[in-house]
N, C-alpha and C positions, 0 to 999 in steps of 0.2 A: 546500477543495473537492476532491473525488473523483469521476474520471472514471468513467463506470458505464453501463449503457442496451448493453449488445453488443445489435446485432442483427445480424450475419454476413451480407454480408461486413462494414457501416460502422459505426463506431464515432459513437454520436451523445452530445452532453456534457448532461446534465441538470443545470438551473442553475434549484434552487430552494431555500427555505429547510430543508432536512434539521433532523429533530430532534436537539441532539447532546448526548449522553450522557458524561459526565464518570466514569472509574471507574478504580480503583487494579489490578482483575487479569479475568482472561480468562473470566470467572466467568457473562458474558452469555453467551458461546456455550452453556453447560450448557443442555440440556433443549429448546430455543428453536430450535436451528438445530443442535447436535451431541449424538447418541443413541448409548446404548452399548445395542449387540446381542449382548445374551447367549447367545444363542444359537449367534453366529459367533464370540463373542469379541472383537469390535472394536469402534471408531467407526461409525458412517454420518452422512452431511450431510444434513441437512435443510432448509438453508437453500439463498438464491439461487444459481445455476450461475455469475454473473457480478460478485462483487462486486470493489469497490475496497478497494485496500489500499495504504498511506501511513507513511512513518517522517519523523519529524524528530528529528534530531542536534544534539549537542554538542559543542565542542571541535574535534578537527583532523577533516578528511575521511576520514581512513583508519578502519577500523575497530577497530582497534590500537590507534590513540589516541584516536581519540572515541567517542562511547558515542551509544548512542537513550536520544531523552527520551521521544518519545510514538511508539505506533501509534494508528494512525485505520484502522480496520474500518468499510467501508460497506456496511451491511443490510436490504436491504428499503426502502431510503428511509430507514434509522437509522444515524446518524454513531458510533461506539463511539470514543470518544479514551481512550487506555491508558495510565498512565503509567509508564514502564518505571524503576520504580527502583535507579541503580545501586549502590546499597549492599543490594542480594540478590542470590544467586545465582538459576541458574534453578531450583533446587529447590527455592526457598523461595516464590516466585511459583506464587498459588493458582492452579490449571486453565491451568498452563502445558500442558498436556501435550494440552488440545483446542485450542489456538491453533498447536501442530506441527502436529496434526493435520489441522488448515485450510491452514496452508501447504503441505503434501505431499498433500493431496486432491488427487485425479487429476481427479474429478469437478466441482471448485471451477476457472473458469480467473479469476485476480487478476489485474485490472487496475490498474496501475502505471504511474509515471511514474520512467523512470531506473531498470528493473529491477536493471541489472547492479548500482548504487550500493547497494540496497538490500539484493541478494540476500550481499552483503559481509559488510554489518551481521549478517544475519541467522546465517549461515553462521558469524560470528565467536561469535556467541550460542550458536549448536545444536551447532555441529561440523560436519566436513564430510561429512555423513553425509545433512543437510537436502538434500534434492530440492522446492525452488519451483518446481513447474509443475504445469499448465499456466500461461502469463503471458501476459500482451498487454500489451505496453510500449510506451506512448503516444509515448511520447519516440521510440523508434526509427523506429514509424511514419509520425511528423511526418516524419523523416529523410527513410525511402524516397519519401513523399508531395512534401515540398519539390525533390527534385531532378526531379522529373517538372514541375514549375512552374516553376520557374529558379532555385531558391533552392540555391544549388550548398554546396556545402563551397568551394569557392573562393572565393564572395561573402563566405562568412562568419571566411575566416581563422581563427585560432584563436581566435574569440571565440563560444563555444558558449550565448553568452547566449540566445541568437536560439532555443533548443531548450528555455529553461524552462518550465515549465507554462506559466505566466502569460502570456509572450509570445507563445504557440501560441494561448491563450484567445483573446490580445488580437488575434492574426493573422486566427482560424480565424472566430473570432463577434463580436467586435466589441466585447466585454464585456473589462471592468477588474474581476482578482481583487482582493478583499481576503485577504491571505492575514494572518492573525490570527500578528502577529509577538510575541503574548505566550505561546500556546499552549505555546510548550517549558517555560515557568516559571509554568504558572498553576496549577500544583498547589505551589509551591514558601512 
């Protein structure tokens, strides 16, 4: 599930059944949502100003040692699951180069959960050369939003569970994620 729906200032969770697309490279954005302008030379976006964006990982948390198994691109109400495989480099991976492009759109703002976590992975991928923004990290927001409510860092000690997706779903709406714990190996 991928948070999505900005409407500015409130961030509202769209919780329905997205159609979702199973694919090995970045080859959806072509044509659909990213144009090359000949004229300028470049990209332009033509897709949503708001969508959601999502990694799941392998192996240890750092991104040094663990790797991404999938991206999840959320479009228009279409789920894009990617599977990032680590036996290519990025130069081998088709239409890697309009999936940077999505992430450095200035014009694109990607909503995220656990941007810092993400932006690691991705950084470790691109180089540090990758600028991800604009963002809107769901997770930090919950932060600043819970202290305004009572839900301190102090209540929560060092147990950051209280800030996963799911338990924000489960705080915020009421609803119990299914988060599809095959996803990282179902291309496997």
């Amino acid at each position: 599930m991928i948070l999505s729906d900005v409407h500015a200032p409130d961030v509202s969770l769209r919780i329905e059944s997205a159609p979702i697309h199973y694919v090995t490279d970045f080859g959806f954005l072509a044509g659909a949502y990213v144009v090359w302008n000949g004229r300028d030379g470049c990209y332009e976006w033509c897709g949503p100003a708001v969508p959601g964006l999502d990694i799941e990982t392998e192996g240890d948390l750092s991104p040094y040692d663990g790797e991404i198994a999938t991206v999840q691109v959320e479009l228009n109400g279409q789920c894009w699951v990617i599977h990032w495989d680590a036996d290519k480099t990025l130069t081998q991976v088709k239409d890697v180069d309009l999936f940077r492009f999505y992430l450095e759109c200035k014009n694109v703002t990607k909503i995220i959960h656990n941007a810092s976590f993400e932006q690691k992975f991705f950084l470790h991928a691109f180089g540090t050369g990758l600028t991800l923004e604009p963002v809107h990290d769901t997770m930090a927001a919950e932060y600043v939003l819970a202290e305004g409510s009572g839900f301190s860092e102090l209540r929560m000690g060092n147990d950051m569970s209280s800030l996963r997706l799911d338990a924000i779903v489960l705080r915020r709406y009421q609803v119990e994620m299914d988060k599809d714990k095959e996803l990282r190996t179902g291309f496997r």
